[in-house]
C-alpha positions in Angstrom: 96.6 0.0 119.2 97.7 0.5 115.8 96.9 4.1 114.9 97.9 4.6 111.3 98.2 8.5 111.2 100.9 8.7 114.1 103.8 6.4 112.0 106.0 7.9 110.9 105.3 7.4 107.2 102.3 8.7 107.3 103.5 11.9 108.9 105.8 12.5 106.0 102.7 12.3 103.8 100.9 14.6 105.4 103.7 16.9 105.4 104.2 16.8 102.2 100.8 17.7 101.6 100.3 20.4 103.9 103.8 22.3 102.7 102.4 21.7 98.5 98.9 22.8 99.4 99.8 26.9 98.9 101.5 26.9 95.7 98.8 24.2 94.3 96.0 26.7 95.2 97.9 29.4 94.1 98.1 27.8 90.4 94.4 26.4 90.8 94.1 30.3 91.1 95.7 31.1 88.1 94.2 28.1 86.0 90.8 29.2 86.9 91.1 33.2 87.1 93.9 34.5 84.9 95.3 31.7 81.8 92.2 32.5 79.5 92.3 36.2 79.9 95.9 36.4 78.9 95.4 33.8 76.0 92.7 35.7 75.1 94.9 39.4 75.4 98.0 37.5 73.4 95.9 35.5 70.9 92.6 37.1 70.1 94.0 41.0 70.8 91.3 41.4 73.9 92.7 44.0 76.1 93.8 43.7 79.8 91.4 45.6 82.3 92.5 44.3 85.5 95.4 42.7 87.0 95.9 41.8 90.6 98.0 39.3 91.8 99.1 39.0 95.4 99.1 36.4 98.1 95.4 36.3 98.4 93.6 36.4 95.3 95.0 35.8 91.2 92.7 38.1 89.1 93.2 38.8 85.4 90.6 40.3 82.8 90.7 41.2 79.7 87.4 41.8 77.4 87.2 42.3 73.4 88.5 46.0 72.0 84.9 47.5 72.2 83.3 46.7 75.1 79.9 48.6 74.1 79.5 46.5 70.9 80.4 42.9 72.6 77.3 42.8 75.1 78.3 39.8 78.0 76.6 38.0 79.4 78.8 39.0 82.6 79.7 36.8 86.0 82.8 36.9 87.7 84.5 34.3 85.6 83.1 32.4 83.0 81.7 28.9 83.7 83.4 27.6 80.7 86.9 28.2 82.1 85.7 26.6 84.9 85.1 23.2 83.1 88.1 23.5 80.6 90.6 23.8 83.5 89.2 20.7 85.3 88.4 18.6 83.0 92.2 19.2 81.4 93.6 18.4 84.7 91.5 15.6 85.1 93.2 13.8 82.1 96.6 15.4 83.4 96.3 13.6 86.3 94.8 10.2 84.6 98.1 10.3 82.5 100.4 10.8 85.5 99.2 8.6 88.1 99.9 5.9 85.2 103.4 6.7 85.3 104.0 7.9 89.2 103.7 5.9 92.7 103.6 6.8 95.8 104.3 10.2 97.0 104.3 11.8 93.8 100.7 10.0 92.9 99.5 11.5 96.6 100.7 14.6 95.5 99.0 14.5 91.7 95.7 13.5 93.3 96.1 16.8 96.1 96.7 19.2 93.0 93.7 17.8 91.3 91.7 18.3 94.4 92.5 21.4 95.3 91.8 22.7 91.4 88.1 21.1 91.8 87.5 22.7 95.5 88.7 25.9 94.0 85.9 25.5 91.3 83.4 24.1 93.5 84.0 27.3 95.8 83.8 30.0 93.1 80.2 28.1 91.6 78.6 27.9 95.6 79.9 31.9 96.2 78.2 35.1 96.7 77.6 35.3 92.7 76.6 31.8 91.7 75.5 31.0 88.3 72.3 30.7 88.6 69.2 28.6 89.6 69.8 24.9 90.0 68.9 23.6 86.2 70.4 20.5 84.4 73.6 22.1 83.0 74.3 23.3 86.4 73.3 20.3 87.8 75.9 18.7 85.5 78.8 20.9 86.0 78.5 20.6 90.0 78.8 16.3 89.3 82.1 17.1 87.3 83.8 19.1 90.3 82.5 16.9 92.7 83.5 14.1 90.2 87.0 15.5 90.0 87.3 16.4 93.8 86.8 12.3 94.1 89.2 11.6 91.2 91.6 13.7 93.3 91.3 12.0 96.5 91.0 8.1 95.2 94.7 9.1 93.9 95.7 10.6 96.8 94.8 7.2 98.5 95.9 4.7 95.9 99.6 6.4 96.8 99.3 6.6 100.3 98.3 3.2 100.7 96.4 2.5 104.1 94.6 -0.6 105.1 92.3 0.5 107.6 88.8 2.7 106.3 88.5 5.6 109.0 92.1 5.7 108.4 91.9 6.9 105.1 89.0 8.8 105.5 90.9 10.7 108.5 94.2 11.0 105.9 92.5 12.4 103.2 90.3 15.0 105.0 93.6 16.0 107.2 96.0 16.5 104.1 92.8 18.4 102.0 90.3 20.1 104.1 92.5 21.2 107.4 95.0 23.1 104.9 92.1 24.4 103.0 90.3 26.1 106.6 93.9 27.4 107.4 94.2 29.3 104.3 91.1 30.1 104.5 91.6 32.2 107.7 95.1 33.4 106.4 93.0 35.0 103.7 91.1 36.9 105.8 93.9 38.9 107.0 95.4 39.2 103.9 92.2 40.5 102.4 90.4 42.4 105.6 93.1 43.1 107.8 91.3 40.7 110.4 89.6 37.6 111.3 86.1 37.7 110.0 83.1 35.5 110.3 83.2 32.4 107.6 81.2 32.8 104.5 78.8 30.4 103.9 80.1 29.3 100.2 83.5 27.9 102.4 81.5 26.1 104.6 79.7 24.0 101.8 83.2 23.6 99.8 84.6 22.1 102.7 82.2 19.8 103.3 82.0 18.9 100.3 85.6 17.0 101.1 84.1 14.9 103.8 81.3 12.6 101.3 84.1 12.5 98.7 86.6 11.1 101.2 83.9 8.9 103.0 82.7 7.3 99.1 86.8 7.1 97.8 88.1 5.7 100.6 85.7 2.6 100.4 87.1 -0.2 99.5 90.8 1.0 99.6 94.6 -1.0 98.8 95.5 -3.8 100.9 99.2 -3.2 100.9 102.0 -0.2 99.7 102.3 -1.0 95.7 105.5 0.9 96.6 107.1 1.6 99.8 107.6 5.6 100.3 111.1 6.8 101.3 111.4 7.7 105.0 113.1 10.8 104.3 111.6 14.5 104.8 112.8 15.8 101.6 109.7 15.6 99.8 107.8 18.3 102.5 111.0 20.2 103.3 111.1 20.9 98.9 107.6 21.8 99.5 108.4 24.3 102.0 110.9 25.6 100.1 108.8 26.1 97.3 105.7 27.4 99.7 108.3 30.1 100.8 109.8 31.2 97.6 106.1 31.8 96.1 104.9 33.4 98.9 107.9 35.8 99.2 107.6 36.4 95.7 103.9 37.4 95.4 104.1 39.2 98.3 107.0 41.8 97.0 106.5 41.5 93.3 102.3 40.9 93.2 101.2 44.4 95.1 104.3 45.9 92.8 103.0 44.5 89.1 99.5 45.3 90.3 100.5 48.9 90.7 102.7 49.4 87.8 99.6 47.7 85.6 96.9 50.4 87.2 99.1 53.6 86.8 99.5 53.2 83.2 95.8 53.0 83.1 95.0 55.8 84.6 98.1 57.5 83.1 96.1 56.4 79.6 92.9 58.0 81.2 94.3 61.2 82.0 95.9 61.2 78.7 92.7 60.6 76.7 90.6 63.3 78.9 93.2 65.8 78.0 90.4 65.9 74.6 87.3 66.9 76.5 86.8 70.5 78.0 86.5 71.0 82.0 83.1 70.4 83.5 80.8 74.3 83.1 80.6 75.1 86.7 79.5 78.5 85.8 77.1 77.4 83.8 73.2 78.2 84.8 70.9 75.6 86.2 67.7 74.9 84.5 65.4 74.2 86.9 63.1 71.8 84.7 63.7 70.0 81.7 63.3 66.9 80.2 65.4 63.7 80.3 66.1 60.9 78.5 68.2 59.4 80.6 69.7 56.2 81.9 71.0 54.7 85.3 75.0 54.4 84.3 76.1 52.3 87.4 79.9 51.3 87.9 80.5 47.8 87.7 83.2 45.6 87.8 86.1 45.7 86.4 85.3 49.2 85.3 85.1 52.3 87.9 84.0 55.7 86.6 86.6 57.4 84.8 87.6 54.5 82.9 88.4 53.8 79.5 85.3 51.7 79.2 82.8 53.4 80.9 83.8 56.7 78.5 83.5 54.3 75.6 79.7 53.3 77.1 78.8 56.7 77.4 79.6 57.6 73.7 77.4 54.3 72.8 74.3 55.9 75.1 74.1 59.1 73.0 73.6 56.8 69.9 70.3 55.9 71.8 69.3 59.2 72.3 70.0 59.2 75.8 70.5 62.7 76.7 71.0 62.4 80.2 72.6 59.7 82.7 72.1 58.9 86.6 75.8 58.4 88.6 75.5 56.8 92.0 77.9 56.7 94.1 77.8 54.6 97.4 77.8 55.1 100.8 77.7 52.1 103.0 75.8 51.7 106.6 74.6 48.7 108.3 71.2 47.8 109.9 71.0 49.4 113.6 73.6 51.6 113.2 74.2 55.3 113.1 77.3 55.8 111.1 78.0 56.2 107.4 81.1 55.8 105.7 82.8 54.4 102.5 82.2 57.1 100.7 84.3 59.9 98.5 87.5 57.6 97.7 85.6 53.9 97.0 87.6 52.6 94.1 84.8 52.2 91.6 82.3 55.6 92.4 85.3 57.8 93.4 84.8 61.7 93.6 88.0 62.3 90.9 85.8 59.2 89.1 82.6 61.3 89.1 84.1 64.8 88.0 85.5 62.7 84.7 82.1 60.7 83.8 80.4 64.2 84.7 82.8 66.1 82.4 82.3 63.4 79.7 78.6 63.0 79.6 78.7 66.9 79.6 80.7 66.8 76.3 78.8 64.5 74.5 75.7 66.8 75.5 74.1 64.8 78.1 73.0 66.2 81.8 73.8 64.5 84.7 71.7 63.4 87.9 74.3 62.9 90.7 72.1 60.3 93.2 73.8 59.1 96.4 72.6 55.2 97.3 73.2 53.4 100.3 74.7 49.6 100.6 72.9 48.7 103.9 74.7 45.6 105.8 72.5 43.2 106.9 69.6 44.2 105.0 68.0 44.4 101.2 68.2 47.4 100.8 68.0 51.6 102.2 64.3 50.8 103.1 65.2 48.7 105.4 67.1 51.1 107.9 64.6 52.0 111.0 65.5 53.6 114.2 63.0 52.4 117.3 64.6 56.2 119.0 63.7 59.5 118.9 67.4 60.3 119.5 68.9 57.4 117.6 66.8 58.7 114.3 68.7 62.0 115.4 71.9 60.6 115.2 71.4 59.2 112.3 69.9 62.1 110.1 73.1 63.9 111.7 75.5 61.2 109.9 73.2 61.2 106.6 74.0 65.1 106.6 77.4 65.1 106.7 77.1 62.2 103.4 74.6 64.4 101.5 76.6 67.6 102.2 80.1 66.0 100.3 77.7 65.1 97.7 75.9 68.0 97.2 79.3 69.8 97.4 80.8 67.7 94.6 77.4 67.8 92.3 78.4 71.6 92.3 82.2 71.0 91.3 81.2 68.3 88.5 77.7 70.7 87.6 75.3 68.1 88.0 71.8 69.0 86.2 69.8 67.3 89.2 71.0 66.1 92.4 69.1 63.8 94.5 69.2 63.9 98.0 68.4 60.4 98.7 66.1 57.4 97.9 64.3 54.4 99.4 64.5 55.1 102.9 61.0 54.0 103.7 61.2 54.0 107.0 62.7 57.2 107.9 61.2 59.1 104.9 57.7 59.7 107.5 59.8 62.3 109.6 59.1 65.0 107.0 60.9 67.2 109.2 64.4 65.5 109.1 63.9 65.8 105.2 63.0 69.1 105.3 66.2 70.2 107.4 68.7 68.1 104.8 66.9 69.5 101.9 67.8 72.9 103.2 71.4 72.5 103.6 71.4 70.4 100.6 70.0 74.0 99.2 73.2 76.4 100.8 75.6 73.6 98.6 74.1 72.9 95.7 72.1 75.7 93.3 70.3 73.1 90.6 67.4 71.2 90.8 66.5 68.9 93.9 64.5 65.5 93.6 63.8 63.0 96.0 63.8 59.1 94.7 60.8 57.3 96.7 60.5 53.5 96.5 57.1 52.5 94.5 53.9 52.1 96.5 53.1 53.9 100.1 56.2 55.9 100.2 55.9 57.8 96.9 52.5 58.1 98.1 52.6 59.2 101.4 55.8 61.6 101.4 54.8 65.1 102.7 57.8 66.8 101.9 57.6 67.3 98.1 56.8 71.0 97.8 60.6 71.6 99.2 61.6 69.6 96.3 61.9 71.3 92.4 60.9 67.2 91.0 58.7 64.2 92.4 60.9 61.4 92.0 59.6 57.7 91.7 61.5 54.6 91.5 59.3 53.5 89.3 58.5 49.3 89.9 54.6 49.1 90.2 53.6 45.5 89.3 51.8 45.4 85.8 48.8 42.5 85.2 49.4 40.5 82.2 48.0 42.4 79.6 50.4 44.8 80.8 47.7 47.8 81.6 49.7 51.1 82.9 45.9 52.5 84.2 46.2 52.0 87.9 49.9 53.4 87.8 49.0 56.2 85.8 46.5 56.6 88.3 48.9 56.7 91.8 51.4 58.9 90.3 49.1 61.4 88.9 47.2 61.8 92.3 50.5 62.8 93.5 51.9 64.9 91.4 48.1 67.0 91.4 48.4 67.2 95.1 51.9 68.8 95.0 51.9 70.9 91.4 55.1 69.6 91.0 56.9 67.8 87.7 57.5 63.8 88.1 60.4 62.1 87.0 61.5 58.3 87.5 64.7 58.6 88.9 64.3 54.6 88.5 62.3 52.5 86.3 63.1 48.7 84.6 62.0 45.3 84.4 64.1 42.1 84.3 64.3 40.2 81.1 62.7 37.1 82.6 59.3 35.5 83.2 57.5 37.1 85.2 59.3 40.1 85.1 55.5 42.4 84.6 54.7 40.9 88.3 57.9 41.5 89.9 60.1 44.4 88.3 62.2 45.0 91.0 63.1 41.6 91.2 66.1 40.0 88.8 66.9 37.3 91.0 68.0 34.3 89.2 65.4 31.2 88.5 63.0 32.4 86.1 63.7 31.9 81.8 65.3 34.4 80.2 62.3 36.7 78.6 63.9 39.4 76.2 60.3 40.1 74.3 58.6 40.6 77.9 61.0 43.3 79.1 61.0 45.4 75.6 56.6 45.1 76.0 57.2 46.4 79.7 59.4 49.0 78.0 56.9 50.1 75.3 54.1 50.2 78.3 55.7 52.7 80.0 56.6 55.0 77.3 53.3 55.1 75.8 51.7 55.5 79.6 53.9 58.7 80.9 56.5 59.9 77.4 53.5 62.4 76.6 52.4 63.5 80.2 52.3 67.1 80.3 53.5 66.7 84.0 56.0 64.1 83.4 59.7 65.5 83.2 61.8 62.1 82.1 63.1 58.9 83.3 66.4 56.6 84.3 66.0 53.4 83.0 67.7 51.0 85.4 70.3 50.1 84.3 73.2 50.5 81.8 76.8 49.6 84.0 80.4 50.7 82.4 81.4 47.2 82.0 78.8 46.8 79.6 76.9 43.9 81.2 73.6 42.5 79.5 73.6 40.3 75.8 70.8 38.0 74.9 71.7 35.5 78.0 70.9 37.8 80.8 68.5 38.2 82.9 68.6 41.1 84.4 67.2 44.5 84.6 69.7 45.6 82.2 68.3 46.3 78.8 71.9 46.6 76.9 72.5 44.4 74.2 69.1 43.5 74.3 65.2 44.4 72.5 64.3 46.8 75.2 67.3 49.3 74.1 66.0 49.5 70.5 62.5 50.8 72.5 64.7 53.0 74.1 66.0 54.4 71.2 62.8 54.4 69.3 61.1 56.8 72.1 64.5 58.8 73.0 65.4 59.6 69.7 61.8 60.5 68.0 62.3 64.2 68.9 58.8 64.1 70.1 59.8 65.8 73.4 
């Protein structure tokens, strides 16, 4: 039987591919994630904002000098990069094979490949695009396009007569590599093996109708007979090892060396502001203009940037600002952790936005969230146990308590003791017990933030509380009436006697969005003139309430996320801030 892939020359092939596979992914990396951030830092004077480089992952950024005036449009890399890098290798590789046989075509067509799986992944990941349209459409054909290009070279070097043969070749030398890195990354970024994400499941299949359509029909005979030696995959060890032992000792160490003289800059530029008043009293009621200020990527609190977005907000006539900082939990479990020393809501981060927003005379809500593993969102935690539901109210005490404890070192105006636990927010009790504590910790105002609809509604517990906090996302009809809602909240607030504020309230800018607030999923146009109306509905509905205490708009993030082009909830860079500022800044409370 002749079995192509067991002779010898088609060993040294595959070895040669296997050994060039790392440092070609590497530099896919650094095509894709890093060249046109540091063109744009040496060229156009951007600044760098982030710089990690190690065995795993190749992440540069760099945005313009003011971040608040240069609203993005903001995904994890830019789709244009995407396309220039391809497409340039693409004619690259057109203008080598021309030149190149064998092996060294093989190898041309493997770096090709590899570049358009590496583009292919980061378009299918956990933050695609958006929905399926034509442009997206037309940008998944080029990488599949190139991921073809790629392996017809590959083949047209190799050189094998029989069809499974070369399907078998091509799929061996591409898509086994790419599911062995794939694991090694795991341990390099998780410290363990971890369950497959779905986005490398669909790149690597992707391989397997590529190499079925290219290797049909294939060459008849070698146009050029590769040379039996192994030097080709022993200079690709070589080369595998010297990149590897250099990004693992000099990657971690430029990494580090590039965030200490950021946050030496920080401390530097904080050195201006005075300490946070932690003797100062605690008005109990007052009213706020205030905005969600989330940390988002690449800018934790405490950063250069998010100080900058702060000083933009006051020019709004925000007066006050929401910080969240995260705890994480997962569905059916009792414990909480991840919280007090996460990278971009950091303790130290939220005594500096804290002692910022202070200086620039704005109060600060300090409100917990929850990241909830296998679910949506808080709302979804439920315990089926008396004693489980014990358990966990134990856990969420011990979260709440750091909190409260560091609302009192950074003199938060308002602390919230937690939000949008639907299912556990019945057991009044449990609430009751928290608030209390919360109460030894903390000496300012307490507010709860209740998810729209039959929790707001049917929480007993507000008369422990000093606010009645809604997260504000009742569905308007389309002439945008505010009746019924005006309605709900105010049957509340008359049962209790107690001031409401929205600790949450937004729309999306998108179609739709008066139906569906809560919801800025992509697929729906972009709708800037909807989400301002929204805006102006909700002002005119509660901004005059003699009950109604302020809200959070959700949200404004420190990376300064939002432009014309997105869809999101945000409202910066967008209509919907100018109706911000018209209502914040009218004096009229």
């Amino acid at each position: 039987m002749n079995v192509q892939w067991i002779k010898p020359r088609w060993v040294r092939i595959w070895l040669a591919c296997l050994t060039f596979y790392f440092p070609f992914w590497w530099l896919a990396q650094f095509l894709l994630f890093a060249v046109t951030p540091l063109l744009a830092a040496l060229l156009l004077g951007y600044r760098l904002k982030l710089l990690e480089i190690s065995l795993g992952r190749t992440l540069v950024w760099s945005a313009p000098p003011n971040v608040a005036a240069h609203p993005q449009d903001f995904h994890f890399i830019p789709r244009e990069n995407l396309l220039i890098a391809v497409v340039a290798a693409m004619l690259v590789g057109a203008a080598l094979v021309r030149r190149l046989r064998g092996l060294f075509r093989v190898l041309v067509g493997l770096g090709v490949a590899v570049l358009a799986e590496a583009a292919l992944e980061t378009i299918l990941g956990p933050r695609p695009f958006g929905p399926i349209h034509l442009a997206g459409a037309i940008e998944a054909v080029i990488f599949f396009g190139a991921l073809c290009l790629g392996l017809m070279w590959m083949l047209s070097g190799w050189c094998l007569t029989r069809y499974w043969a070369r399907v078998a070749s091509v799929v061996a030398a591409v898509a086994l590599p790419a599911a062995g890195w794939l694991l090694l990354r795991d341990i390099f970024r998780r410290g363990s093996f971890g369950p497959p994400r779905y986005w490398d499941f669909l790149t690597l299949l992707a391989i397997v109708p590529a190499a079925v359509l290219m290797s049909w029909p294939g060459p008849r005979a070698p146009s050029e007979p590769i040379a039996p030696s192994l030097k080709p995959a022993l200079w690709g060890a070589a080369t595998t090892i010297l990149l590897a032992a250099g990004l693992a000792w000099g990657g971690p160490r430029l990494s580090r060396a590039f965030r200490e003289r950021q946050q030496a800059a920080n401390l530097a530029a904080l050195a201006a502001y005075p300490p946070n008043p932690v003797d100062a009293p605690y008005p109990k009621i007052f009213f706020q203009k205030g905005v969600n200020f989330s940390a988002e990527f690449p800018d934790p609190y405490g950063s250069s940037d998010a100080r900058e977005m702060l000083k933009a907000l006051k020019g709004y006539g925000v007066n006050a600002v929401a910080l969240i900082p995260y705890g994480w939990t997962r569905v059916g479990s009792v414990r909480i952790g991840g919280f007090g020393r996460h990278s971009w809501e950091s303790d130290e981060g939220v005594r500096e936005m804290a002692r910022v927003a202070h200086a620039l005379g704005m109060k600060v809500m300090l409100k917990p969230g929850m990241w909830v593993r296998g679910a949506r969102y808080a709302g979804d935690l439920r315990f089926h146990s008396a004693a489980q539901r014990d358990e966990w109210f134990a856990a969420y005490a011990k979260f709440i308590d750091h909190y409260a404890r560091l609302a009192t070192q950074a003199h938060a105006d308002v602390f919230c003791v937690g939000g949008e636990f639907v299912r556990l927010s019945a057991d009044a009790a449990g609430w009751r017990k928290i608030i209390a504590r919360v109460r030894m910790l903390y000496p300012g105002p307490l507010t709860y933030a209740a998810s729209f609809g039959g929790e707001f509604e049917r929480i007993q517990f507000w008369d422990a509380l000093d606010y009645i906090g809604l997260q504000d996302y009742y569905p308007l009809p389309a002439d945008l009436s505010t009746a019924s809602v005006v309605a709900r909240v105010e049957a509340v607030q008359t049962r209790f006697d107690k001031p409401v504020i929205f600790t949450e309230a937004g729309f999306p800018s998108m179609a739709g969005a008066n139906r569906r607030p809560w919801d800025d999923s992509p697929g729906a146009p972009v709708a800037l003139a909807l989400q301002a109306r929204c805006y102006e509905a909700i002002f005119r509905a509660f901004y005059r309430q003699p009950w109604f205490e302020g809200m959070y708009w959700w949200k404004v993030g420190t990376n300064g996320a939002g432009g014309p082009r997105d869809s999101s909830l945000t409202p910066w860079g967008k209509p919907a801030m100018a109706v911000i500022k018209k209502w914040y800044a009218s004096n009229s409370r």
